[in-house]
C-alpha positions as CSV (number, residue, x, y, z in Angstrom):
1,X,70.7,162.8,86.3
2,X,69.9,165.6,83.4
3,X,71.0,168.7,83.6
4,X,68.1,170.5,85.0
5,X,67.6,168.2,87.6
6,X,71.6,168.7,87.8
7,X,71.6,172.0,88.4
8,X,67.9,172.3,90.2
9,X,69.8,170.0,93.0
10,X,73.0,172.2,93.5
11,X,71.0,175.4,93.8
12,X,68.1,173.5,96.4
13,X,71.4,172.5,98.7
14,X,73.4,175.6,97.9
15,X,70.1,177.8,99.5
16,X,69.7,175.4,102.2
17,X,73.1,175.9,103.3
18,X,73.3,179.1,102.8
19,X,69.9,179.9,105.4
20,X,71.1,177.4,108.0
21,X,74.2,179.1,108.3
22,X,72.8,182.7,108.2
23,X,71.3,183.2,111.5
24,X,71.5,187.1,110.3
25,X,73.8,186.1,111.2
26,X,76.5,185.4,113.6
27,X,76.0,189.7,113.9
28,X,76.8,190.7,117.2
29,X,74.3,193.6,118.3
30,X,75.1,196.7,119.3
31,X,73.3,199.9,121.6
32,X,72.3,202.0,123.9
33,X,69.7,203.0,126.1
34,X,67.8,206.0,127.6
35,X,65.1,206.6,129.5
36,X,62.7,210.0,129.8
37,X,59.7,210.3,132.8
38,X,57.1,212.8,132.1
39,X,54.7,213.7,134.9
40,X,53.7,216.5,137.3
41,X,56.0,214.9,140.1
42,X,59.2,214.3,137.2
43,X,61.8,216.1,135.2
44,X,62.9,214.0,131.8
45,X,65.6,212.0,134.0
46,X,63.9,211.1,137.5
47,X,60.8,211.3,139.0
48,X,60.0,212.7,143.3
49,X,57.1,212.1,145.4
50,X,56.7,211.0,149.2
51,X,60.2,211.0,149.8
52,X,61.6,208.7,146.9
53,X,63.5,209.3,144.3
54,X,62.8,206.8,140.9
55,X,65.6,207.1,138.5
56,X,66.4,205.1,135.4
57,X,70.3,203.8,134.8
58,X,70.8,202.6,130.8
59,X,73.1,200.7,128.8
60,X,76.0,203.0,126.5
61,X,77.5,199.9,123.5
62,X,76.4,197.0,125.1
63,X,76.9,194.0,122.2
64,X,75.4,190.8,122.8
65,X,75.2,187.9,120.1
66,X,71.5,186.4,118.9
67,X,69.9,185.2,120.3
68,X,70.1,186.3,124.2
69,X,68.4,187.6,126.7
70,X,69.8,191.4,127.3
71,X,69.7,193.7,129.9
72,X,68.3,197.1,128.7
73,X,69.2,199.0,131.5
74,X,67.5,199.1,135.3
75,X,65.4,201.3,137.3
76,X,66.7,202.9,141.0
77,X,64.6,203.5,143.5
78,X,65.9,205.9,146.4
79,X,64.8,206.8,150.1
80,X,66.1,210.2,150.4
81,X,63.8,211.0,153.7
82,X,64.5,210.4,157.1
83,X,61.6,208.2,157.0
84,X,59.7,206.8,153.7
85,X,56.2,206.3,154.3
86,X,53.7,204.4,151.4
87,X,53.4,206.8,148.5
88,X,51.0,206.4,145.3
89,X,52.8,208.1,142.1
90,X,50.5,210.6,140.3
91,X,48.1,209.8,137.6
92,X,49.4,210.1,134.1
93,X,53.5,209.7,134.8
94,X,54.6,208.0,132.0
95,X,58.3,206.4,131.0
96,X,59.5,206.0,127.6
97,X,62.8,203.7,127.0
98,X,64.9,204.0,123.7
99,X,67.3,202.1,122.3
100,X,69.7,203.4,120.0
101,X,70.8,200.9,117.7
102,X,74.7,201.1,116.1
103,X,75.0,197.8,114.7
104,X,74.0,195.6,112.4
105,X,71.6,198.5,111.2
106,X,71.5,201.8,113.0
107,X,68.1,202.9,114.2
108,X,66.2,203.3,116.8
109,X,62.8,202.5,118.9
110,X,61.0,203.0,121.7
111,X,58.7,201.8,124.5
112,X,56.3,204.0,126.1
113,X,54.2,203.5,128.7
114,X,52.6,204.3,132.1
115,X,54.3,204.3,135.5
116,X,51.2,203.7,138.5
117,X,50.8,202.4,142.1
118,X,52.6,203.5,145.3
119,X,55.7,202.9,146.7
120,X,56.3,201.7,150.4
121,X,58.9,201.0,152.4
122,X,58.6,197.6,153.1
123,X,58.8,196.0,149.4
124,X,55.9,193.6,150.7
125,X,53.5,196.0,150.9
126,X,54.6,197.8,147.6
127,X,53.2,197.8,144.1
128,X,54.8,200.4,141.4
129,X,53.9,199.5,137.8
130,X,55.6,200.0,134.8
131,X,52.9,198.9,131.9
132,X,54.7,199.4,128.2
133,X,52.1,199.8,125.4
134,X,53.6,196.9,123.5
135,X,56.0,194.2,123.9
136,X,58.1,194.2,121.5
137,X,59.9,196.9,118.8
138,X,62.1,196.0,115.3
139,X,65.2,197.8,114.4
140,X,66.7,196.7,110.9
141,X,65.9,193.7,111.7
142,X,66.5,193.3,115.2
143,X,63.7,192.4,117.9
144,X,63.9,193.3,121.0
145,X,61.6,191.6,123.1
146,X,60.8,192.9,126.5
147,X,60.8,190.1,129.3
148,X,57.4,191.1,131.5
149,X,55.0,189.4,133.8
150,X,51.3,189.3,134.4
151,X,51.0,188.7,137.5
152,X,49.8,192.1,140.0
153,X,49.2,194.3,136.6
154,X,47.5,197.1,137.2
155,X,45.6,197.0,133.9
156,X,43.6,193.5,133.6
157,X,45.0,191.0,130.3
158,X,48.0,193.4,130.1
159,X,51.9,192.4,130.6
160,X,53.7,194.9,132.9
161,X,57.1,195.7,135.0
162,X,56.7,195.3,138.7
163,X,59.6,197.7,140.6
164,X,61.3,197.1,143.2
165,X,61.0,199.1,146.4
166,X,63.6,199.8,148.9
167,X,64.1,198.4,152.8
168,X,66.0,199.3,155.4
169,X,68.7,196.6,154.4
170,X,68.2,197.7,150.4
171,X,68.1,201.6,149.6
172,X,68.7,202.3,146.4
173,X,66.7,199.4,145.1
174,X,67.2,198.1,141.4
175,X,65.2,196.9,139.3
176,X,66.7,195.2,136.1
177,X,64.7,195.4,132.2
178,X,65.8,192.6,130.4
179,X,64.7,191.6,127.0
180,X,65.0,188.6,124.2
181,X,67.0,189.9,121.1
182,X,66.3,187.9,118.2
183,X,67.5,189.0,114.5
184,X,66.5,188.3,111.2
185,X,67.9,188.0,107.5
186,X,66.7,191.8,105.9
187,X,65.0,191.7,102.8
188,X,68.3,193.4,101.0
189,X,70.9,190.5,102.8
190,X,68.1,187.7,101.2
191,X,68.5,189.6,97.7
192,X,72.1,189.4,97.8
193,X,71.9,185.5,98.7
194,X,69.5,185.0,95.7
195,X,71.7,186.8,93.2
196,X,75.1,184.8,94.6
197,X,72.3,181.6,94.2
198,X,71.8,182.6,90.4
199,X,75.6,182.8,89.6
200,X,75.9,178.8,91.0
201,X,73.5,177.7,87.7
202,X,76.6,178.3,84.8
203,X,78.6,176.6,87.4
204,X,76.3,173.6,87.5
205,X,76.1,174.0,83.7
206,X,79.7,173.4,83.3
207,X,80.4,170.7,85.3
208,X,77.7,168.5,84.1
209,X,79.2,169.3,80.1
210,X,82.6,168.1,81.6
């Protein structure tokens, strides 16, 4: 074998290595969560109407190892009234959850979207959305992918959160956000692995004069 095809060799199994052992790898992943409701029947941190309360509960430095499936936090839904009768939430309540990224990369993004439907309470007869305006957000390389459903959405050909309502037997009632974490090699990591790659060609060089 010449040299070029010498060295051409070490550098093709060197990179393959390299990438199949750098799941970006073996980085555990690090945040926290927050929620804000905006709305003519809410203040940033719950929301009122018909006699329940709807409250959101995050995460502070969860870490979790990609790729999982994470909870981001849950949702609590109160009866604070003697009785809790069926109860539509206002038009144009929205939700916005955040996640503060500390590691790998610190950063942070959101998901906003609407909150609609009524709350009853028997959970049969009960339909509060929570539709996000997109699926998924990227931090440093980090996606967080938000596990939803299509089934019941208020908005046709649209993913969405169904919330659980409180019983008799239940109240509070929780309703858990989880999400896929995936991560991703960042451009500057797959610079670094080039540069080390580079270095291995004198190496090669050297070995095949010996």
């Amino acid at each position: 074998m010449g040299p070029r095809k010498l060295m051409r060799v070490v550098v093709i199994n060197a990179v393959a290595a390299a990438l199949a052992a750098t799941p970006a790898a073996g980085q555990a992943v690090t945040f926290s969560t927050s929620g804000a409701f905006t709305g003519s029947q809410c203040a940033p941190s719950f929301c009122a109407f018909g006699g329940f309360t709807l409250q959101w509960t995050g995460v502070n430095g969860a870490a979790w190892l990609p790729p999982a499936d994470i909870v981001l936090g849950s949702f609590k839904v109160n009866c604070i009234s003697v009785s809790c009768g069926s109860e539509s939430i206002l038009g144009g309540t929205t939700f916005m959850l955040t996640i503060s990224q500390s590691g790998p990369t610190p950063g942070s993004g959101s998901f906003n979207g609407t909150l609609s439907g009524f709350l009853g309470w028997d959970p049969s007869s009960s339909n509060l959305f929570w539709t996000p305006n997109q699926g998924s957000v990227t931090i440093g390389g980090v996606t967080y992918g938000l596990d939803q459903t299509d089934v019941g959405c208020p908005v046709a050909n649209t993913q969405c959160i169904k919330l659980n309502a409180p019983s008799p037997d239940q109240n509070p009632s929780f309703t858990e956000v989880h999400d896929d974490v995936t991560s991703t090699p960042e451009p500057a990591t797959l610079g670094l692995m080039a540069t080390g790659f580079l270095g291995l060609i004198p190496l090669a060089r050297r070995r095949h004069r010996k």
